[in-house]
py3Dmol code that shows the C-alpha trace and the ligand (Angstrom):
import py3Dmol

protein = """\
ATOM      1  CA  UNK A   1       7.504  24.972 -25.865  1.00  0.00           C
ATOM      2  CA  UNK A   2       9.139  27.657 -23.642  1.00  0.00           C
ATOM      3  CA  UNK A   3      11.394  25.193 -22.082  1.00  0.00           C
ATOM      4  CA  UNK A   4      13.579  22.517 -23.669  1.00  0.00           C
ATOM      5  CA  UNK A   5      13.231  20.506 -20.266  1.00  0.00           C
ATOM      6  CA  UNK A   6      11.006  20.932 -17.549  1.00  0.00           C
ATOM      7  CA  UNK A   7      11.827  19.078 -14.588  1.00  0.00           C
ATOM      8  CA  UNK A   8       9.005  18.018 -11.507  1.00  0.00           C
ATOM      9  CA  UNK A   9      11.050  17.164  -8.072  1.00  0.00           C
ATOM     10  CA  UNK A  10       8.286  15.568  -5.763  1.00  0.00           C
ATOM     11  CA  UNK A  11       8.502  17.367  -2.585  1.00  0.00           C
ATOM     12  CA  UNK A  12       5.464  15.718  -1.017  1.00  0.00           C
ATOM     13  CA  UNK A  13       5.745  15.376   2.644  1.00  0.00           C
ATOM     14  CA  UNK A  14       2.842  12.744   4.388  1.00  0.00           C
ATOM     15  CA  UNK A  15       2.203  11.681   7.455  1.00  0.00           C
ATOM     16  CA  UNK A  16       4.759   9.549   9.424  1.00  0.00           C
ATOM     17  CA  UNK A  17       5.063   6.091   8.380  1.00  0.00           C
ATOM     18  CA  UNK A  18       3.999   6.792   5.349  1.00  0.00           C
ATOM     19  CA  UNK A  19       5.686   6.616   2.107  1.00  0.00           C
ATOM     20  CA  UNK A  20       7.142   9.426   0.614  1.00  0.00           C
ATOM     21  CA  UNK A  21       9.434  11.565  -1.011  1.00  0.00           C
ATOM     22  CA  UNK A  22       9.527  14.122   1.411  1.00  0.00           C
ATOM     23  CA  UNK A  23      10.227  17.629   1.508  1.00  0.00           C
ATOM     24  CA  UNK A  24      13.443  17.641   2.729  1.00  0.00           C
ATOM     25  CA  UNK A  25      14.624  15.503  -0.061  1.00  0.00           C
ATOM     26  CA  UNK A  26      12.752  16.848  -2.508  1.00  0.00           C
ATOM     27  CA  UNK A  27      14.111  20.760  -1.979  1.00  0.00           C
ATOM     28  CA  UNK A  28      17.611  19.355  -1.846  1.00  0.00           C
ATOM     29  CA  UNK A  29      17.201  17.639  -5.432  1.00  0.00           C
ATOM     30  CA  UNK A  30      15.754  20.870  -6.546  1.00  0.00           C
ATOM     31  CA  UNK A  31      18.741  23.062  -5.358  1.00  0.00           C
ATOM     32  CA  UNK A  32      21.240  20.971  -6.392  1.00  0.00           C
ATOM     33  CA  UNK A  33      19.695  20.289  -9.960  1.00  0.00           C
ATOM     34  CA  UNK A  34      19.237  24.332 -10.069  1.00  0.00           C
ATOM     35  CA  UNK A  35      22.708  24.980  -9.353  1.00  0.00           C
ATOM     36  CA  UNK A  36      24.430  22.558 -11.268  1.00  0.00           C
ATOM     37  CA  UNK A  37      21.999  23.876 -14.249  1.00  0.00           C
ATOM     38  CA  UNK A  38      23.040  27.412 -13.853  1.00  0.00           C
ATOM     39  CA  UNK A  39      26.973  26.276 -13.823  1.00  0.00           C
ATOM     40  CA  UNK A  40      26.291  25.021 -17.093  1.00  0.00           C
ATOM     41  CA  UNK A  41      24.205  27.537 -18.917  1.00  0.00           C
ATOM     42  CA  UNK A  42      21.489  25.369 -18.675  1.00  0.00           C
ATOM     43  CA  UNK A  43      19.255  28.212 -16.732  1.00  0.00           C
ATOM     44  CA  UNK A  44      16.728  29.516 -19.028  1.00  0.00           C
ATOM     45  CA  UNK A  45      16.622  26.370 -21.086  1.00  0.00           C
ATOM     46  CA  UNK A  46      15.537  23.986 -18.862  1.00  0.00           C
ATOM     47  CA  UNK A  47      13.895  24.341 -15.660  1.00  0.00           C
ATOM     48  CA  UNK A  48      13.233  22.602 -12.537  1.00  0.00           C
ATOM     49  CA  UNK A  49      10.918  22.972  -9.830  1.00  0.00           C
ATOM     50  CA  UNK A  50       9.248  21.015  -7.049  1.00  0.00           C
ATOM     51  CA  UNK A  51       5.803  19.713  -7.375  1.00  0.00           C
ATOM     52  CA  UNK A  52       3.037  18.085  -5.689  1.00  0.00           C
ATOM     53  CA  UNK A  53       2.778  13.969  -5.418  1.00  0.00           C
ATOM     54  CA  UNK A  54       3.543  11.891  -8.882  1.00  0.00           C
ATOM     55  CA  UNK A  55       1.831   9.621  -7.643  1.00  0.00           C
ATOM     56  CA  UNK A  56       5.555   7.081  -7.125  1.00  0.00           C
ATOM     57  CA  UNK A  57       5.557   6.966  -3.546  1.00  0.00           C
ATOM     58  CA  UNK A  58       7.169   4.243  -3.138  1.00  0.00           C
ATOM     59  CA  UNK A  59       9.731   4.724  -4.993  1.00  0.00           C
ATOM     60  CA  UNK A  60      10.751   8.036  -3.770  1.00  0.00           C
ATOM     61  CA  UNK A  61      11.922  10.366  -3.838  1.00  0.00           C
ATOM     62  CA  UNK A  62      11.073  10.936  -7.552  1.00  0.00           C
ATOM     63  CA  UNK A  63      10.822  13.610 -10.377  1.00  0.00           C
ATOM     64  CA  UNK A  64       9.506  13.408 -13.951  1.00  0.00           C
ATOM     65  CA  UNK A  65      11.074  14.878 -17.282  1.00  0.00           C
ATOM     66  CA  UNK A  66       9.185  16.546 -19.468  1.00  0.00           C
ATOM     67  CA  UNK A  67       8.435  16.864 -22.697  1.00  0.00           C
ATOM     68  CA  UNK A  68       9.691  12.873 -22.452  1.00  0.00           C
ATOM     69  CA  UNK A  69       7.235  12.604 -19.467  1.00  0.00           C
ATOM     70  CA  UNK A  70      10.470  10.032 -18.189  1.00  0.00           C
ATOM     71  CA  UNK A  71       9.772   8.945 -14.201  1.00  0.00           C
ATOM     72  CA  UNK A  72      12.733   8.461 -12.505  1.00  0.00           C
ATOM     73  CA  UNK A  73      12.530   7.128  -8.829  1.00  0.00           C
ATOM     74  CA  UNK A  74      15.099   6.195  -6.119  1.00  0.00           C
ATOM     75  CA  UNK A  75      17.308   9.538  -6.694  1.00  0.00           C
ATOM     76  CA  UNK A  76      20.352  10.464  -4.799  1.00  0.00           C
ATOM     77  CA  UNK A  77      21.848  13.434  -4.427  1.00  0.00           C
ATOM     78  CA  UNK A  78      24.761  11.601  -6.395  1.00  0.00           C
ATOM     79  CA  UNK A  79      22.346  11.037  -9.311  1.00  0.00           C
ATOM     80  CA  UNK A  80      21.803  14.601  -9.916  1.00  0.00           C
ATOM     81  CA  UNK A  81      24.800  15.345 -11.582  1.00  0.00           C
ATOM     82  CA  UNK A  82      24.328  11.566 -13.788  1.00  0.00           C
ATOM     83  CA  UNK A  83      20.733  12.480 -14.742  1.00  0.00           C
ATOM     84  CA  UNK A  84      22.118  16.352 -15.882  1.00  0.00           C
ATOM     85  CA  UNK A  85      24.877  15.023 -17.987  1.00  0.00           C
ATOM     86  CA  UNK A  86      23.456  11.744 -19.375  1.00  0.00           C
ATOM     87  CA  UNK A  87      19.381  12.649 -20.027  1.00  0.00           C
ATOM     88  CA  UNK A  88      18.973  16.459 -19.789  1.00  0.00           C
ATOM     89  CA  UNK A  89      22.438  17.109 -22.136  1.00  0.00           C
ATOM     90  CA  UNK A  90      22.539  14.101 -23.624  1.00  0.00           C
ATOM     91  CA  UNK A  91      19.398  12.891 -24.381  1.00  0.00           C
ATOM     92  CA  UNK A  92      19.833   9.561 -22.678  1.00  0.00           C
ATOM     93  CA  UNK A  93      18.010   8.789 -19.744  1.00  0.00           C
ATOM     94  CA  UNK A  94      19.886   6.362 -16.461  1.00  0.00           C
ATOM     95  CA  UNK A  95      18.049   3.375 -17.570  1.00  0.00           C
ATOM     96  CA  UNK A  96      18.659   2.271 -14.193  1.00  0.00           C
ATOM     97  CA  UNK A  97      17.172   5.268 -12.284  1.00  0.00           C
ATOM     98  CA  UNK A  98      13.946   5.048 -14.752  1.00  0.00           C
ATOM     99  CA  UNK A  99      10.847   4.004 -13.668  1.00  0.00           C
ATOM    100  CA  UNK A 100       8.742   2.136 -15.999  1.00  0.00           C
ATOM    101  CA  UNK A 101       4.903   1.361 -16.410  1.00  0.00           C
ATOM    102  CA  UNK A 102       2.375  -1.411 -17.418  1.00  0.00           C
ATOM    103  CA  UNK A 103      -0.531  -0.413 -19.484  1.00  0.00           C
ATOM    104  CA  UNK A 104      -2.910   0.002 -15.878  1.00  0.00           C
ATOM    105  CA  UNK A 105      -0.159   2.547 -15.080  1.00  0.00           C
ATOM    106  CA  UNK A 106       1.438   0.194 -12.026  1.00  0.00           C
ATOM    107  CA  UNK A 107       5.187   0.688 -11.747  1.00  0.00           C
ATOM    108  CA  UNK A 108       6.730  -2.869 -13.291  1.00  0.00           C
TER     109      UNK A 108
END
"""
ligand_1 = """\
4
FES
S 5.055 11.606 -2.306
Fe 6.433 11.788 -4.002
S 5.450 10.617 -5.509
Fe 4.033 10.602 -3.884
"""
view = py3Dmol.view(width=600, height=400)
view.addModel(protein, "pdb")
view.setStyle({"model": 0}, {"cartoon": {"style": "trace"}})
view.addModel(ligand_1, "xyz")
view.setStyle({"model": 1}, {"stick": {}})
view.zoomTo()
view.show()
């Protein structure tokens, strides 16, 4: 794998009224997760970028951590620097952040 992490920030924007995770949020998580990533070293070793819908709406805004394939929904600004220190360096996802699944795939 060329990446030891490989992060997907939703940066889906829909229609009004609709739920989202927006692009506005989205970009923000992606800066801030790139630049607290390159403070660290991090750079070339794990990398984020913004992505299409995860198909989480309503739990946006929300990103996914690969190779764990861990959804996290809900995220702050504020978490960024949690979800770098605890899962991506530590290897232990914010259980609270986390989003889990039934078997039909529906958020529980
Ligand atoms: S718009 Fe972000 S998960 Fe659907």
């Amino acid at each position: 794998m060329r990446y030891d992490k490989h992060i997907f920030v939703c940066a889906n924007q829909k229609g009004e009224g609709k739920a989202c995770c927006g692009e506005t949020k989205g970009l923000a998580l992606v800066a801030l997760f790139r630049e607290q990533l390159k403070a660290k070293g991090l750079h070339g070793k794990i990398r984020v970028q913004k992505s299409g819908c995860l198909d989480v709406c309503s739990r946006g805004p929300a990103l996914v951590v690969y190779p764990e394939g861990t959804y996290y929904g809900n995220v702050t600004n504020e978490d960024v620097n949690r979800i770098v220190e605890e899962h991506l360096i530590a290897n232990k996802p914010v259980s609270e952040l986390v989003l889990n699944f039934d078997t039909d795939g529906k958020i529980v």
